[in-house]
N, C-alpha and C positions, 0 to 999 in steps of 0.2 A: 504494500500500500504506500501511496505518494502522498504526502501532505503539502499545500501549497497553501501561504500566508496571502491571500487576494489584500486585505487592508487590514491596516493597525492603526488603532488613534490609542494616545495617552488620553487617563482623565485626572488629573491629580486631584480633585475635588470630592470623588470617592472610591480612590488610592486604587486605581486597576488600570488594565491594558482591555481596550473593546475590541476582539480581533472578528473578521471573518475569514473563514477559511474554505480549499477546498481538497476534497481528498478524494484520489483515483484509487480506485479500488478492481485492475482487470481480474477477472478467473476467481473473485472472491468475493463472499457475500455482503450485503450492506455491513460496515465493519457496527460496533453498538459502542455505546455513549463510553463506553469505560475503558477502549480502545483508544477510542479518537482526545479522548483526556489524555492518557498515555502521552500519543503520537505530539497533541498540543505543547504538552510538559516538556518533552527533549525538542521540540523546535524554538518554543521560547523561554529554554535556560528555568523551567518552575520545577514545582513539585506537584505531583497530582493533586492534591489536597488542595492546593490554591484555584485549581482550575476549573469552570465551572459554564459547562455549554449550555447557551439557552436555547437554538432547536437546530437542529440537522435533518435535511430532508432529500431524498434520493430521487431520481427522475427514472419510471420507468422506461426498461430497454436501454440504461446505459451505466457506465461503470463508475459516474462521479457521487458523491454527497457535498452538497454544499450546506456551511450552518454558522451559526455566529457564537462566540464563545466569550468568557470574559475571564482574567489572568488578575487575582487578587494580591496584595502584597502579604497580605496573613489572612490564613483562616478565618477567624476572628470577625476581619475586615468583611468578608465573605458572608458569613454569620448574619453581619447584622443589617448587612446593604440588599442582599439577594430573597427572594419571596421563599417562601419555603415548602413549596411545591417543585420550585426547581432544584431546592437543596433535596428532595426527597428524590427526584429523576437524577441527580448525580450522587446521590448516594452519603451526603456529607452529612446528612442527619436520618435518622429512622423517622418512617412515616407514624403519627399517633392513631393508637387504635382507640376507640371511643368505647366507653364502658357501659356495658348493657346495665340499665335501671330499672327494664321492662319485668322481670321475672315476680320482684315482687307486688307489683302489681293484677299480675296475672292470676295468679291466686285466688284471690279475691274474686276476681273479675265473674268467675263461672257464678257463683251465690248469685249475683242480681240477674241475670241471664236466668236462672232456674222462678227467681222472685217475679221477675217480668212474665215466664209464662207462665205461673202461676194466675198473675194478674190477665193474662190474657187471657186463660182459660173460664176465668172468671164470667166475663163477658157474655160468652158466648149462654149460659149457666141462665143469666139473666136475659140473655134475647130469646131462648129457648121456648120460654111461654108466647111471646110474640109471633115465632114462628107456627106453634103449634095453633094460633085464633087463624093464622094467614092459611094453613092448608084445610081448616074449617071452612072457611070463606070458600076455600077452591075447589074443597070437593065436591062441592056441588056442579061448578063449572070445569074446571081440567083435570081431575085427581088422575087420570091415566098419563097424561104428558108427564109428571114428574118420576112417577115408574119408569117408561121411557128411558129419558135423558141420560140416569145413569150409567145403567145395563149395557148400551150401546158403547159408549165411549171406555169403558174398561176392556169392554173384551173386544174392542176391533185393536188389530197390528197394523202398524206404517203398510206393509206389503196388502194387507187387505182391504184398507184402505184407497187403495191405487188399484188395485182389480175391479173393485163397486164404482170407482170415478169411471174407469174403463167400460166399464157396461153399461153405465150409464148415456153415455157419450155415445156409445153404438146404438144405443136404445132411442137416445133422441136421433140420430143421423137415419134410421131407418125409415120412419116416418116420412121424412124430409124426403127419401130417395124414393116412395111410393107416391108420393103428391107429384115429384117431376115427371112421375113414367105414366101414370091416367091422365098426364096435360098432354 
């Protein structure tokens, strides 16, 4: 792999070198961030610890990476100038894991879940007598529709469902096709 320094500016204001680079890489794969630190380090006289790329991005179908980097005078410096998402992508700090708080909550959580359908069961306990004046009312006028509605929709399957659509469909098409042929 060939590393090529394209531009270097100083910043003495927060104590680094802003470099962009590019690096040919024929017959070998995009090289990765802790490489191209490496390669950084002995091109300009650092230590890897100082060095600290902020992206590198490769062009398919060819053999360069081109990325921008930046060359600290101390870690330190590093530390406290750079975001810390890019110190976790170059490795100078561990990323935080966040502490799960959930667990003791959860506990708990199932009791009002059981309280709630209690509370819902409730309900229905009370509409119960309403429902029973409503199919008084009805049985005088539909008491066989309610029979019905069930029975059907339990026991029909997806596939039978689409057989009775099918017959149906032929059932009406036939009609149709004895009306054109006595015209």
């Amino acid at each position: 792999m060939q590393l090529e320094v394209l531009q270097r500016n100083e910043n003495p204001l927060l104590k680094r070198i802003e470099v962009t680079f590019k690096a040919t890489h024929k017959a070998e794969p995009t090289p990765t961030r802790d490489a191209l630190r490496a390669f950084l380090a002995k091109e300009l006289k650092a230590t890897k610890d100082i060095v600290v790329i902020d992206y590198q991005a490769s062009t398919f179908g060819r053999y360069e990476t081109v990325g921008a980097a930046k060359v600290y005078k101390s870690k330190e410096e590093a530390l406290a100038v750079e975001r810390k998402h890019i110190l976790v992508r170059n490795k100078l700090i561990e990323p935080e894991v966040k502490e799960k708080e959930a667990p003791k909550p959860e506990k708990p959580a199932p009791a009002p879940r059981a309280e709630k359908a209690e509370k819902a069961a409730a309900p229905p306990k009370a509409e119960a007598p309403k429902a029973e004046a409503k199919p008084e009312a009805k049985s005088e006028k539909g008491a066989p529709k309610e029979e019905r509605k069930p029975a059907p929709k339990e026991e029909k399957k997806p596939a039978e469902k689409k057989e009775e659509k099918k017959e149906e469909k032929k059932a009406e098409k036939k009609p149709e096709g004895k009306k054109k042929e006595a015209k």
